[in-house]
SETI-772343 format. One record per residue (C-alpha): residue in three letters; chain; x, y negated, z. Coordinates in Angstrom, 3 decimals, padded with zeros to 6 digits. Each point is the difference from the previous one (the first is absolute). Layout:
# residues N
   res   chain         xx         yy         zz
   ALA       A          X          Y          Z
...
//
This chain:
# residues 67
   res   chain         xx         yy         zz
   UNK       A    090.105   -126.308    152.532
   UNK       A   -001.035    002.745   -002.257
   UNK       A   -000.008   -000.319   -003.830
   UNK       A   -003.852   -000.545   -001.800
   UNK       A   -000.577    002.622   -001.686
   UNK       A   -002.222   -001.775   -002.497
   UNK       A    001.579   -000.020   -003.171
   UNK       A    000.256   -003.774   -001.278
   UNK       A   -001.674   -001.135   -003.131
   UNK       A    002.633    000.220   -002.520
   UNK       A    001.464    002.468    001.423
   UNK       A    001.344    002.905   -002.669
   UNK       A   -001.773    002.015    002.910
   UNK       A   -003.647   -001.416   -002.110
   UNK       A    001.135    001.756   -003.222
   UNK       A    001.277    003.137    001.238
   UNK       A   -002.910    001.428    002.062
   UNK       A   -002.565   -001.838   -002.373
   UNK       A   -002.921    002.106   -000.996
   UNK       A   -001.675   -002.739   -002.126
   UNK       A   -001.918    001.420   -002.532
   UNK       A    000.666    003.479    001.035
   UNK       A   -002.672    002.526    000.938
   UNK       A    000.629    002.031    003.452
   UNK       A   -001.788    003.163    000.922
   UNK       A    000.383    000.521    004.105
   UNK       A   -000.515    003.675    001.376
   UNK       A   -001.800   -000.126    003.365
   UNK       A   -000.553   -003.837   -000.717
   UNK       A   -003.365   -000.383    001.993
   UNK       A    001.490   -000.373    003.590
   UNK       A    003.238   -000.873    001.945
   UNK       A    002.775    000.177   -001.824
   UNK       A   -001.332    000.604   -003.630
   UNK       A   -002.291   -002.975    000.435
   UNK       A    002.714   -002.192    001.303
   UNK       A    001.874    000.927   -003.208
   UNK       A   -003.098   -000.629   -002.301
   UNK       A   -000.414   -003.549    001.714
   UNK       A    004.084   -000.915   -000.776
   UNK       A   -000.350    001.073   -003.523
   UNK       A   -003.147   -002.219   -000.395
   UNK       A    002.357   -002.529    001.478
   UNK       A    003.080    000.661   -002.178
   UNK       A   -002.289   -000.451   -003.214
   UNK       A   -001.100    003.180   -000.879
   UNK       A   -002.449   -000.350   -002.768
   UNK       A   -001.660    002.916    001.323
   UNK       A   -000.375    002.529    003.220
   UNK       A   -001.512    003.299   -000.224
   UNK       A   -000.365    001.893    002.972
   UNK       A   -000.429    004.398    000.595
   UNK       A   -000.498    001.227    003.546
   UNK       A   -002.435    003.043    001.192
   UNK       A   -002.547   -001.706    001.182
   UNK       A    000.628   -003.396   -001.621
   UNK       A   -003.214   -001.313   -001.475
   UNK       A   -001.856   -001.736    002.837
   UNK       A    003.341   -001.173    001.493
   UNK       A    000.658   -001.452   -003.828
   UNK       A   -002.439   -001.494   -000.896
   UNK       A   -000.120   -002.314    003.320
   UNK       A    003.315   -000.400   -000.995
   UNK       A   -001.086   -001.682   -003.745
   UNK       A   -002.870   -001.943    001.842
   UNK       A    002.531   -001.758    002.962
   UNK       A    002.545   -000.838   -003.061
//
């Protein structure tokens, strides 16, 4: 049986990747990858998310109206 890789609640694991209160900014953050990212750093507690990419703003701001 393989291992969960879901850290558990008081895990030291918490505190060490913790971005609560922090503020990220995500390169190339509207799709794939970058938007994965954004989403786990909205889930890790970051206070806030900013997002650049070249042709970002329609992709963003569906982004801000689904969260």
């Amino acid at each position: 049986m393989a291992p969960s890789l879901t850290p558990r609640k008081n895990s030291p694991m918490n505190d060490l990747f913790s971005l609560s209160g922090r503020v990220a900014l995500i390169t190339g953050g509207s799709r794939g990858i970058g938007r994965m990212m954004a989403e786990g750093f909205l889930r890790a507690g970051a206070a806030r998310v900013y997002i650049t990419a070249r042709k970002a703003a329609d992709r963003v701001l569906r982004m801000a109206e689904e969260a």
